[in-house]
N, C-alpha and C positions, 0 to 999 in steps of 0.2 A: 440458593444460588448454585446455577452448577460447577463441578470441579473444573479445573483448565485440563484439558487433553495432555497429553504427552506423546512421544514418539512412536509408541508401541500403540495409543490411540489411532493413529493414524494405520499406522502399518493395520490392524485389525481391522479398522473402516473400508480398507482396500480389498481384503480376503471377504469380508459381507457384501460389497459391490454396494455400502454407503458412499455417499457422494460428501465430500468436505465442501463446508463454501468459507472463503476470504473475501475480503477488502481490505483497501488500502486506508490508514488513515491517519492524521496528520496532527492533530489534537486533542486535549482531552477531553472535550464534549462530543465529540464525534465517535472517538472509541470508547465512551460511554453506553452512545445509541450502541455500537455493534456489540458490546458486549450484553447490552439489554437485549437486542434484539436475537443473540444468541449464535451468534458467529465462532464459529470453531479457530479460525486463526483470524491474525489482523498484521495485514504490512505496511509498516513506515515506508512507503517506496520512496526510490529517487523523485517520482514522478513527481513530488513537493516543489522542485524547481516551479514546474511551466503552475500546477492546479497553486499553491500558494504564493510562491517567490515572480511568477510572471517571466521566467526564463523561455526564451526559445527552444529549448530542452534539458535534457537533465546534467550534460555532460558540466556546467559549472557548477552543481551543487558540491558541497564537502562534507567532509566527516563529523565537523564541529553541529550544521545543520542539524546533519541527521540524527546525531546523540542527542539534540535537545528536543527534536520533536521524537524519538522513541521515547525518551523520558517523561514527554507530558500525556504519552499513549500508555503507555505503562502505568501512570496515576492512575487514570481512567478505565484500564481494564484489567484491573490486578488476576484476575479470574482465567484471561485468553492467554493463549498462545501467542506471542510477540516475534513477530522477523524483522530483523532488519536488513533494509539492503545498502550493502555496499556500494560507494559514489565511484564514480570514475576516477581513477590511478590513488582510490587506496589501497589496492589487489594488483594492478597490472605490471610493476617495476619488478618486487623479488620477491617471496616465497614469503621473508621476513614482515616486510610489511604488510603483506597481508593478516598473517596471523595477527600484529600487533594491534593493526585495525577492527580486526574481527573479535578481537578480543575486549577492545574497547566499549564495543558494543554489550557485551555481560555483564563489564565490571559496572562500567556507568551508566546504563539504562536497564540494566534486566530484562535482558530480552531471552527469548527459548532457542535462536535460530536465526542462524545469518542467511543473506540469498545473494549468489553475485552469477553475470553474467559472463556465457561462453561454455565453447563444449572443449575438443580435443586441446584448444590451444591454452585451456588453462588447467588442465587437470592436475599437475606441479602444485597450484594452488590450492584448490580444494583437495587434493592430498594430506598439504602442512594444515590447514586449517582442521580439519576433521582427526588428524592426528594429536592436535592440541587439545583434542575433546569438547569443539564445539560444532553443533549439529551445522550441519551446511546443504541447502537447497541449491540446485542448480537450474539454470536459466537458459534453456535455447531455443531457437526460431529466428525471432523475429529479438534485436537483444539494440533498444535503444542508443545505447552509450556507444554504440560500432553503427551505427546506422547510415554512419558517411561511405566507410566500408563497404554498407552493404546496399550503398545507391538511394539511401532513404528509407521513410516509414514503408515499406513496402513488406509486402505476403511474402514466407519463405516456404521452400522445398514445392513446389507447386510444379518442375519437373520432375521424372526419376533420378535423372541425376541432382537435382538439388534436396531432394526427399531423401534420399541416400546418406547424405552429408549431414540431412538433421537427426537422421535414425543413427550413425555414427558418431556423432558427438552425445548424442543420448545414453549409449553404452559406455562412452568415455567416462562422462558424469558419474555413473554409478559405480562402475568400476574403480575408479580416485576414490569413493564413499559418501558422496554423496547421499542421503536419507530421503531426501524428496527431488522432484525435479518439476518444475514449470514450464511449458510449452506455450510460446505466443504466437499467433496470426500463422500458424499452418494448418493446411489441409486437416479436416477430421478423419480421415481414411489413415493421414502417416501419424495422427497422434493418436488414433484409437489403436495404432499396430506397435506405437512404443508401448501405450499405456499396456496393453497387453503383454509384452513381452517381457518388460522390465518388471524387478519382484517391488522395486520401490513405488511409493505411492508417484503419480504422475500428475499434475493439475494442468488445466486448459487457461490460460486468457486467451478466444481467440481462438481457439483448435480444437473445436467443436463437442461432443455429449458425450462421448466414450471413453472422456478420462475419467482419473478418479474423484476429481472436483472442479470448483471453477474458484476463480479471481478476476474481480473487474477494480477498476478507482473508482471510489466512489464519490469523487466531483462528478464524473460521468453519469453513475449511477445513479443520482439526484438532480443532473441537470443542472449543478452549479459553471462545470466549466464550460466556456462559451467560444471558446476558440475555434476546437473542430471535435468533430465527436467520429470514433473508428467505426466501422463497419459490425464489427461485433458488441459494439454495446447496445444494451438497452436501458431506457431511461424509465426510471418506476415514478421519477415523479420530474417535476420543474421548479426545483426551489429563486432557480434565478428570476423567473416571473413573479413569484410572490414577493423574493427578498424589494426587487425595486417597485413593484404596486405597493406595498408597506409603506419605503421611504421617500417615494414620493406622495402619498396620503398623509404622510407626518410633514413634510413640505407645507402642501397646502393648508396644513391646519395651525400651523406656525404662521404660517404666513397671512390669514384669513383671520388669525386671533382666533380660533378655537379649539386650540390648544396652549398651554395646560387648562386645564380645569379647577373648581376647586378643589373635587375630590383627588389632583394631583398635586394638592399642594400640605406643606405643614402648617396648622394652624397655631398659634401663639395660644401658651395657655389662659383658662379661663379668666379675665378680670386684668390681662398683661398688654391686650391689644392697647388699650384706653391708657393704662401708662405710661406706656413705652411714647404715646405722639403727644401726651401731654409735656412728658420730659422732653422730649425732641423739639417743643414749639418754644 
């Protein structure tokens, strides 16, 4: 089995111009697969809200959620890299709270790595947190939890002046210490120019080839979630087709009486059948 990476893993992988690949994922049979399947990191995102919880997005998920589903990702992938992301107003109030949430995340799930959203206006925060001594990914673009903010699921930096403002917070990120940073739904021209520019590893969701890896969900990435699917994903398979051609095949065969069978059933043992109805009569 291979070792889990660590942060100088990465840092190296950026200097060789290897690509890191992530997904998100939400329980233990699933970061199972990504650990079989040999996934360098794996994020508990917020994004649990809408692909599990059925939330219109992520902003009512909490800190309690997210500790139990890092914890059942953690069983399942003792070997990966583990991030978690911090929900909305566990970070945003005071420096304090952040850290103590951030920290929650180590003690009680074992994770490698926090990720929270925002550039210049939170660097106070990822300052305290990375001063506590745990590693912190930073998040900008396109940064769900402010989405009302920013007029919707909508593409950022797509001006020069809005390009400016994501390559800005980029610098901020790193600068407070940040170790990794995530770029979502901009231009690949302003994320190939951060990833370039900046010494820390840079990841895309969304911000095209010339970072130093990528991240999608992976309800997306299987075709489970069925709500709406972004622009930048791609779907490797359609488990939502199979999962309901399955139960409804189990449906009709319930229903049709042919289902169970006998080889689905326990048989009484030998010489017990003839007992048991003789006693019963």
């Amino acid at each position: 089995m291979a070792k889990k990476k660590s942060i100088h893993d990465f840092f190296n992988m950026k200097k060789a111009g290897e690509k890191v690949t992530w997904l998100t994922s939400y329980d233990f049979p699933t970061a199972q697969f990504a650990e079989e399947a040999g996934l360098d990191m794996i994020l508990i995102g917020d994004s649990l809200g809408m692909c599990v919880y059925g939330y219109n997005g992520t902003v009512p998920v909490t800190m309690d959620q997210c500790i139990v589903h890092s914890e059942a990702v953690r069983r399942g992938a003792p070997n990966t890299f583990i991030v978690g992301d911090m929900p909305f107003m566990s970070y945003q109030t005071t420096d304090a709270d952040a850290v103590r949430n951030a920290g929650r995340f180590l003690k009680e799930a074992d994770v490698d790595a926090i990720k929270l959203e925002g550039g210049t206006r939170i660097t106070s925060r990822i300052k305290a947190i990375t001063e506590a001594g745990i590693l912190v990914i930073g998040h900008i673009g396109l940064t769900p939890q402010s989405s009302g903010a920013l007029g919707g699921h909508k593409a950022q930096g797509r001006t020069v002046k809005d390009a400016k403002m994501v390559v800005e917070d980029a610098f901020a990120v790193q600068e407070a210490g940040a170790q990794m940073l995530l770029v979502e739904a901009v231009p690949p021209e302003v994320a190939g120019y951060i990833a370039k520019k900046l010494s820390i590893p840079v990841y895309s969701i969304g911000a095209g080839i010339e970072c130093d890896g990528q991240l999608l969900i992976v309800s997306d990435l299987i075709g489970q979630f069925q709500a709406f699917t972004p622009k930048f994903v791609k779907k490797y398979c359609d488990v939502a087709s199979m999962i309901k051609k399955a139960m409804k095949e189990y449906c009709d065969e319930v229903r049709s009486g042919k289902f169970p069978q006998e080889e689905h059933c326990y048989p009484m043992k030998q010489g017990e059948k003839e007992k048991f109805f003789k006693e019963m009569s």
